[in-house]
Steps between C-alpha positions, in 0.01 A plus 500: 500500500700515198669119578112370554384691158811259346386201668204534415583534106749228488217279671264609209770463242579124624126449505421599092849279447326183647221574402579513070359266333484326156324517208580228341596154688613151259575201678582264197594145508666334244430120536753246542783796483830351621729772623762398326334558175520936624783719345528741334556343147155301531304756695673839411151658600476287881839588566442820423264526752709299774764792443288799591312277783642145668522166382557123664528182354443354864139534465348146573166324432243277732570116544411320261510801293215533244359753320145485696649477825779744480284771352258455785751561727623775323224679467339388895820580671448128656654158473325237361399342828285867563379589208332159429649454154694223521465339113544616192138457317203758437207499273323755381138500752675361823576751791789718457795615783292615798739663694596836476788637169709757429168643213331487890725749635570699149090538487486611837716768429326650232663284168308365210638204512567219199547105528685388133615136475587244217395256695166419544559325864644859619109591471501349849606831633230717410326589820269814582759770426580411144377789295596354121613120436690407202538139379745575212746163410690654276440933497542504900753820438256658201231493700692644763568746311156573408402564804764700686349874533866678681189799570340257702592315842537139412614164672587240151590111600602392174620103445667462221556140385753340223789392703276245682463344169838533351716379802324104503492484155844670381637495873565786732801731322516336217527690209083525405446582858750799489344647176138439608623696834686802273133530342329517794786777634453680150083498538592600871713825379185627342324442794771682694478817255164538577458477889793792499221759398377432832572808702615187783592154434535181655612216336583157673592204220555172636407144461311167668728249431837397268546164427819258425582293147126414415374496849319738688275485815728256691665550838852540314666859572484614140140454514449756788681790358345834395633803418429849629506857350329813681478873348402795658450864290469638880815380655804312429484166649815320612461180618209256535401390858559126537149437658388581108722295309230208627215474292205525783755799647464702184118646582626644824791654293280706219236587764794668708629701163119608377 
């Protein structure tokens, strides 16, 4: 009797362990972040974050690898071919991503959830279960801000643009792009700060797309690489499952850790 009593309170036990969840959830994407661009003397507060959680630089993008495209599968959990986005335009009017996102699943599960881009062709993936969108170009991480409520359960996509610009005009890790990406880190740190009120985190930073000299969205290897960071306040997580270091795996990931 006494083993079955025991059984039956480990069961219970295991079952309010799986069954935590967060308060807070940020999946941020820096745009046109090359991995090779992340330490810790250009993005003390990302690294920072990679040391209590995981981090790859193995991450990689969709082919060709666009903004548009990759953050469609990104946020779909689907390749190109599946999720019907297959070039890099939107306007402001015509339909947006009709499949299924991770603000879907986040809504379903009880989230407010938020859709913040500096792009205005990211507005393409507003669908039913977008609660707030933000077009901000250049206060994507105020407005953030703004908005996060740690007393509240919230799902935040936030875009944040700057590298995209930087690396074709200056080149990718060149000397402008590394101090436009140490700003973005510094605004990011703020950012950070705040979401830590939250009683339980989850923080996932990565990117769409890096690029190579001036060049971006070609099939060269450069082109496709992203980096990866994931924090948990609930757990320590080691390692990051290959099947999410590619971009349409990375839904499939998050859903699995909220």
């Amino acid at each position: 009797m006494k083993k079955f009593i025991l059984l039956n309170v480990l069961i219970l036990t295991t079952s309010f362990c799986f069954a935590a969840e967060y308060r807070t959830v940020l999946l941020i994407s820096i745009d046109a972040l090359h991995p090779d661009a992340v330490s810790k003397v250009n993005s003390p507060n990302i690294m920072s974050l990679a040391d209590n959680g995981a981090y790859s630089p193995l991450a990689t993008s969709t082919n060709p690898p666009k903004t548009l495209i990759a953050h469609t599968a990104m946020l779909t959990g689907l390749k190109p071919s599946e999720n019907g986005k297959t070039d890099n335009v939107w306007q402001t009017g015509e339909p947006t991503v009709s499949k299924s996102t991770l603000l879907s699943t986040a809504k379903n599960k009880g989230y407010q959830t938020f859709l913040i881009y500096s792009k205005q062709k990211l507005g393409y993936l507003k669908n039913s279960a977008t609660d707030t969108e933000i077009f901000a170009k250049d206060e994507a991480v105020e407005k953030t801000a703004e908005v996060l409520d740690t007393s509240k359960k919230q799902f935040i996509f936030l875009h944040i643009s700057g590298l995209d610009t930087e690396g074709p005009i200056s080149g990718w890790m060149s000397a402008e792009y590394i101090d436009e990406f140490r700003f973005i880190d510094e605004q990011l740190g703020a950012l950070f700060k705040k979401a830590m009120e939250s009683p339980s985190v989850l923080i996932i930073v990565t990117s769409d797309h890096a690029g190579h000299d001036k060049i971006h969205g070609s099939d060269h290897p450069e082109d496709l690489k992203r980096p990866l960071a994931v924090y948990s306040s609930l757990k320590k997580i080691n390692d990051i499952p290959e099947s999410a270091l590619k971009i349409d795996g990375l839904k499939k990931y998050i859903e699995s850790e909220f």
